[in-house]
C-alpha angles and dihedrals in degrees: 000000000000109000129207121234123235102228107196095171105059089047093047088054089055101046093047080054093062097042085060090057099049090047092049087053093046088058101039078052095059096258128131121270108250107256122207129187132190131205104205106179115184122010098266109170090222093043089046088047096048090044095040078058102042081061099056088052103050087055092045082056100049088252128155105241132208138176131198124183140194135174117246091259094065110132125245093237080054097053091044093051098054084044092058083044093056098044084048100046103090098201085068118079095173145017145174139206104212117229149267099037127191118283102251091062117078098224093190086064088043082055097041084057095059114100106241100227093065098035095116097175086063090222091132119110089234097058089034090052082046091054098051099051088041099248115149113269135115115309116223106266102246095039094052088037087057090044092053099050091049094050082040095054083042084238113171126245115155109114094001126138105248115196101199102194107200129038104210121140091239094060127348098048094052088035094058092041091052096050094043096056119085098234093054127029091348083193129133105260138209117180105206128187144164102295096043124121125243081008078168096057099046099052086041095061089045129113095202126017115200109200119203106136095113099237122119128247089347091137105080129175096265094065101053124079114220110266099024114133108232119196123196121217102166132105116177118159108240122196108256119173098191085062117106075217099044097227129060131205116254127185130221091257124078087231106192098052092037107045095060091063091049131078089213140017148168122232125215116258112023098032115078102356098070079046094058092055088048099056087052089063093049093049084045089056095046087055092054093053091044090233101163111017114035 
């Protein structure tokens, strides 16, 4: 069957459009320029490469930028003190620490420290225990990313069988949270990882498949009904010696034996990552405006 494919870029383009307009009224109007920091701790390629993004963005939104680096062998009390500085500074309405972080550093304290109201990648317990009764916060970046192109592409859910493969707390735990509510994906949902049973046959009877269980190519075709919408969240660098670059990006999803069986479906790259960076923004903007937490 001929699939459609999922394009990310091109809506986050036009969604990022239409933030710059918004924020272009907001300060015509006499309001404050949104204003987003990131922590970026190491020199990890996939983390650069995030960050370096987030800041085109921002200036593609009409956002205030700023950067702030330290080596790996910053201390924790380091880290926690920047992170007090930014939730006290009042010109920042949002901020992110960019993960993973080194492992002498406890990233759920590092989170824990984030204010709330400016924890735009929605990873504080507050914002996550908010998402899953269905109150107003930041809803964690990919999630909301995924959300977005399936309301974009008009693709049903209601009522749907959603396979959600992963269960991190980045990705497969809100995701599952978000299909499941009424107000959101409204679907029948069935979180699968590494260690579940008929993994096979659970992915097989579902409508959509949501893949974000970081191996590569691990969705095959026999595990996909025709018709199903499959969408590819994962991003895992793969040795390639015909790349300028010597690696590629691969998704979880073996994409040219799976995508002729779907009705949609998301490459890698270019589906959900741009869309990742996209529902920053919008999170960013909702800060500014002081949408959800006065």
């Amino acid at each position: 069957m001929a699939y459609q494919l999922i394009d990310g870029k091109a809506t986050a383009t036009a969604i990022k459009a239409e933030i710059a307009e918004a924020v272009r009224l907001l300060v015509a109007g006499g309001g404050k320029q949104p204003h987003l920091a990131a922590v970026l701790v190491g020199h990890d390629g996939g983390s650069e490469t995030y960050v370096r993004n987030k800041v085109i963005a921002c200036e593609q939104c009409g956002f205030k930028s700023t950067l702030i680096r330290f080596e790996a062998d910053v201390t924790e009390a380091e880290l926690l003190a920047c992170v007090d500085k930014l939730n006290r500074d009042e010109d920042v309405d949002g901020f992110i620490v960019q993960l993973p972080l080194p492992v002498h550093i406890d990233e759920q304290k590092v989170i824990m420290a984030i204010d709330y109201r400016k924890d735009v990648d929605g990873f504080h317990p507050v914002n996550v225990g908010r998402m899953a009764i269905g109150l107003p916060c930041f809803i964690s970046a990919t999630p909301l990313g995924i959300l977005t192109l399936l309301n974009h592409y008009h693709i049903a859910t209601s009522g749907k069988k959603c396979v959600v493969l992963g269960r991190s707390n980045i990705v497969g735990k809100p995701m599952a949270q978000l299909m499941m509510q009424k107000h959101y994906g409204d679907a029948t949902v069935t979180v699968c990882h590494s260690h579940s049973a008929n993994l096979k046959e659970e992915c097989r009877q579902a409508d959509i498949i949501i893949a974000a269980i970081g191996k590569p190519d691990f969705v095959t075709a026999d595990m996909v009904k025709d018709g199903a919408v499959v969408i590819d969240v994962g991003t895992t660098r793969v040795a390639d010696a015909t790349r300028k670059s010597g690696f590629r990006l691969n998704g979880d999803v073996k994409f040219d034996e799976v995508a002729p069986k779907c009705s949609f479906i998301t490459p890698v790259p270019g589906g959900v990552g741009p869309m990742t960076i996209c529902s920053l923004m919008k999170n960013t903007l909702a800060a500014g405006r002081h949408e959800y937490y006065q």
